[in-house]
Every structure is written in C-alpha cells, then in structure tokens.
C-alpha positions as CSV (number, residue, x, y, z in Angstrom):
1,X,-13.7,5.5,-15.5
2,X,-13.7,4.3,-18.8
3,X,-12.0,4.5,-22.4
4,X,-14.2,5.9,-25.8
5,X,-14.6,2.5,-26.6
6,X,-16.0,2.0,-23.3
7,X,-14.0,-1.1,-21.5
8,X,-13.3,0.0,-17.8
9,X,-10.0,1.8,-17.9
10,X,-10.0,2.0,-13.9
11,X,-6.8,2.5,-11.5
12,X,-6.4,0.8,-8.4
13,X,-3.6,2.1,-5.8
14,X,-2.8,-0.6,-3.4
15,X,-0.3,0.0,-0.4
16,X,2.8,-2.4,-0.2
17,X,4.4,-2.5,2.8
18,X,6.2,-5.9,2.8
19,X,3.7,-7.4,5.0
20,X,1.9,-10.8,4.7
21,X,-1.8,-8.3,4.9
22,X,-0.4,-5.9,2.1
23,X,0.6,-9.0,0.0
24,X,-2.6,-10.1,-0.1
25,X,-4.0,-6.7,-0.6
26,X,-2.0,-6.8,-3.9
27,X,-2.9,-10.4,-4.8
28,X,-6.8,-8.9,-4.7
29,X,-6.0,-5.9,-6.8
30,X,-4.3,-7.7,-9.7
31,X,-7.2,-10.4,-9.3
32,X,-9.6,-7.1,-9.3
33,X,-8.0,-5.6,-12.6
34,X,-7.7,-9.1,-13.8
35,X,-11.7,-9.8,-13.6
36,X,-12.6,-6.2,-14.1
37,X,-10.0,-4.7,-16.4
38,X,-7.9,-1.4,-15.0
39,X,-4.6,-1.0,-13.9
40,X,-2.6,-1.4,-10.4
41,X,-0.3,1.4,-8.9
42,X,1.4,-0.4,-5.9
43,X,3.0,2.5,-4.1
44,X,5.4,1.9,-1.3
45,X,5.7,4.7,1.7
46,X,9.0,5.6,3.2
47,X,9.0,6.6,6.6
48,X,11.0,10.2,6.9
49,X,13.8,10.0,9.1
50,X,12.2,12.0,12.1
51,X,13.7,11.7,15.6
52,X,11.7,9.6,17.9
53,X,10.4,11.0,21.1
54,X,13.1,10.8,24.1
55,X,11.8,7.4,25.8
56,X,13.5,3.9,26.9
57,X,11.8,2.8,24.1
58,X,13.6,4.4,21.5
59,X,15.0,2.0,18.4
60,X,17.6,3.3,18.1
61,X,20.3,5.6,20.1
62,X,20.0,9.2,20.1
63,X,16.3,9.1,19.1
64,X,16.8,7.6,15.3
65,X,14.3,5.8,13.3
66,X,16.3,3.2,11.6
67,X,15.6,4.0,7.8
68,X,15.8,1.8,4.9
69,X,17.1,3.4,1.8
70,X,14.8,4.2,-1.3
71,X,16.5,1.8,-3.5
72,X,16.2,-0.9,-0.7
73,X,12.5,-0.3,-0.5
74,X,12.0,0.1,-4.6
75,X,13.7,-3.3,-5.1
76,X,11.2,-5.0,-2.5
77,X,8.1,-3.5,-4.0
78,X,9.2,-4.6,-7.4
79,X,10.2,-8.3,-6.4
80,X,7.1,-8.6,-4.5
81,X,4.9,-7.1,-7.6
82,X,6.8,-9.5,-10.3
83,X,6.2,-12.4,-7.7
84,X,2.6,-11.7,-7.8
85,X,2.6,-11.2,-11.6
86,X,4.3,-14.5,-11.7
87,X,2.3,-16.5,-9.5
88,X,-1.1,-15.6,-10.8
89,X,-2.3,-17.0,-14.9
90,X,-3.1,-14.3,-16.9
91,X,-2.3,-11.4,-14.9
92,X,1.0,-10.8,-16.8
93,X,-1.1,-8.6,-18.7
94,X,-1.9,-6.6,-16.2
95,X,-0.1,-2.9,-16.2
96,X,1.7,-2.2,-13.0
97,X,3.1,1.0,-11.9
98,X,5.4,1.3,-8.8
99,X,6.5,3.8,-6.9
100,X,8.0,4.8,-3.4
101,X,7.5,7.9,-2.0
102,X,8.6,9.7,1.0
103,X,6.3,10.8,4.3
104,X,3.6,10.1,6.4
105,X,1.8,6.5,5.2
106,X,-1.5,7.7,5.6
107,X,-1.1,10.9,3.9
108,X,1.0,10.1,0.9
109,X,-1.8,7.1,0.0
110,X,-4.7,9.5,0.4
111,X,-3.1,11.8,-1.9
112,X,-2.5,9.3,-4.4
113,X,-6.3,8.1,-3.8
114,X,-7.3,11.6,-5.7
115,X,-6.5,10.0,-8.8
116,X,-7.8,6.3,-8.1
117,X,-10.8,4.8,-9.1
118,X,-9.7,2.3,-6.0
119,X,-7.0,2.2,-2.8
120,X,-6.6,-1.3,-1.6
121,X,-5.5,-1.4,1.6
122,X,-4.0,-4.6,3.9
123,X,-4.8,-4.2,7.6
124,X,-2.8,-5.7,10.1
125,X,-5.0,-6.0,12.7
126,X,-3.2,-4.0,15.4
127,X,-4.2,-3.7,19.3
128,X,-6.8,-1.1,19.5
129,X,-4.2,0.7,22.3
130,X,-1.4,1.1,19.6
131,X,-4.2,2.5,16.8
132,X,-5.4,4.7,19.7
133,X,-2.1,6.0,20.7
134,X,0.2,5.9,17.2
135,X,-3.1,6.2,14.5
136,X,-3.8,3.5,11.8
137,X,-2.4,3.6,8.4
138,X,-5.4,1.9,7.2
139,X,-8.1,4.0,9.7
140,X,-6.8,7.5,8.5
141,X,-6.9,6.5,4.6
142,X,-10.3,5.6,5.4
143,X,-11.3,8.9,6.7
144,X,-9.3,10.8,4.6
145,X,-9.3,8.8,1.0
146,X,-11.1,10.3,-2.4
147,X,-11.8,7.4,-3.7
148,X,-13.8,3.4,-2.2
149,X,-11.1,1.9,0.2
150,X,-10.8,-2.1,0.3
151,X,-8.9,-3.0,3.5
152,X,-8.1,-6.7,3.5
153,X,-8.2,-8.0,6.7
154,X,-5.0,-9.5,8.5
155,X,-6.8,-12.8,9.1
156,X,-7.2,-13.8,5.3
157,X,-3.1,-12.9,4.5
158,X,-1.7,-15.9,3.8
C-alpha cells in the first residue's frame, strides 16, 4: 500500500506472546518498517478461559486454564514494545499500535491479517506430536492468513 505521495504506507501485524521467538519477530518488524517505512500493530492474544479436557494432566484443578488478566497481558506487550523501541536507533519513529484481544491465537491473528500488508510471526519450534495433536499458532495463520506471513524461526531468538 502506499500514500498519494507514494512512500510505502504498509502495516505489519506481528504476534507477541512473551516469548524469546515472538521477541525477535518484533525486533524484525520494527527493523522491516524501519528499512522500508510502514507501521507495526503488535497484537497480543488472550487465551479464553475454557475448561480443559478431564485428564491427570490438567493445570489446574477442576479443569481450569489458569488466565492472566487483560491488563497483565497489555502491560507486557507494551513493556516489551517500548523495550524494542528503546533498544533499536532510529526506530523511535516508528508508529506502534498494541492491542490484546481475546480467543483462539490462530484465529484472532488471521483476522487481523485482513488488514495487513504483513503478519510476522515467531515460531517456537514445537515437537511435531504436540503441533499434530494441539495445532500450531504459527501453521494455522499460515493456512489461514490474508496477507505474506514471516515466521521467524525459534533458533535465531535470542
């Protein structure tokens, strides 16, 4: 996308989940609309508070996801953004939305991929038996996104 005066007016979403891969997958989209001009939406997902299937491997008695609270989660995402902002020369003039929504990972980012010129994605390299039996985050946006994905592998998060 671009303004009338044509300088690239793009949007990247990137994924923040607190993790050293999603880190890094906002450290490359601020270095992306750094190089390239844009903007950076860094959306964090909150879990719903479902009840877990009845196993011995539950978290949490009675079937209960432990849950952090929005503000909990909004707080992270912003420290972790302004520490990125911080850390990096010139980005400060970078504009960065946040947000936290609430639902399914996967589905909440591919929604907001329908207005993204970009969804950056960290992966975190789980066992191929979890992705099988849970699903990936980062394999269902890539089915299901509008928009290029970027997944940042867990190897280079540092």
């Amino acid at each position: 996308m671009s303004d009338a005066a044509g300088t690239p007016n793009r949007t990247i979403v990137v994924g923040v989940d607190g993790s050293p891969a999603s880190e890094q997958a906002l450290r490359w989209a601020l270095a992306e609309t750094e190089r390239c001009g844009g903007q950076v939406h860094a959306i964090t997902v909150r879990r719903r508070d479902d009840l877990l299937p009845g196993t011995t491997f539950a978290l949490q008695p009675y079937g209960r996801r432990p849950a952090r609270t929005e503000e909990s989660l909004r707080e992270s995402l912003h420290s972790q953004v302004a520490t990125m902002s911080d850390t990096a020369a010139g980005r400060a003039a970078t504009t960065v939305t946040e947000s936290v929504v609430t639902g399914d990972p996967a589905t909440e980012l591919s929604k907001a991929s329908a207005s993204a010129d970009l969804l950056v994605l960290g992966s975190h390299g789980q066992r191929a038996f979890t992705e099988v039996l849970l699903g990936s985050v980062a394999a269902e946006c890539v089915r299901r996104a509008q928009c290029p994905v970027v997944l940042i592998p867990a190897g280079l998060a540092r």
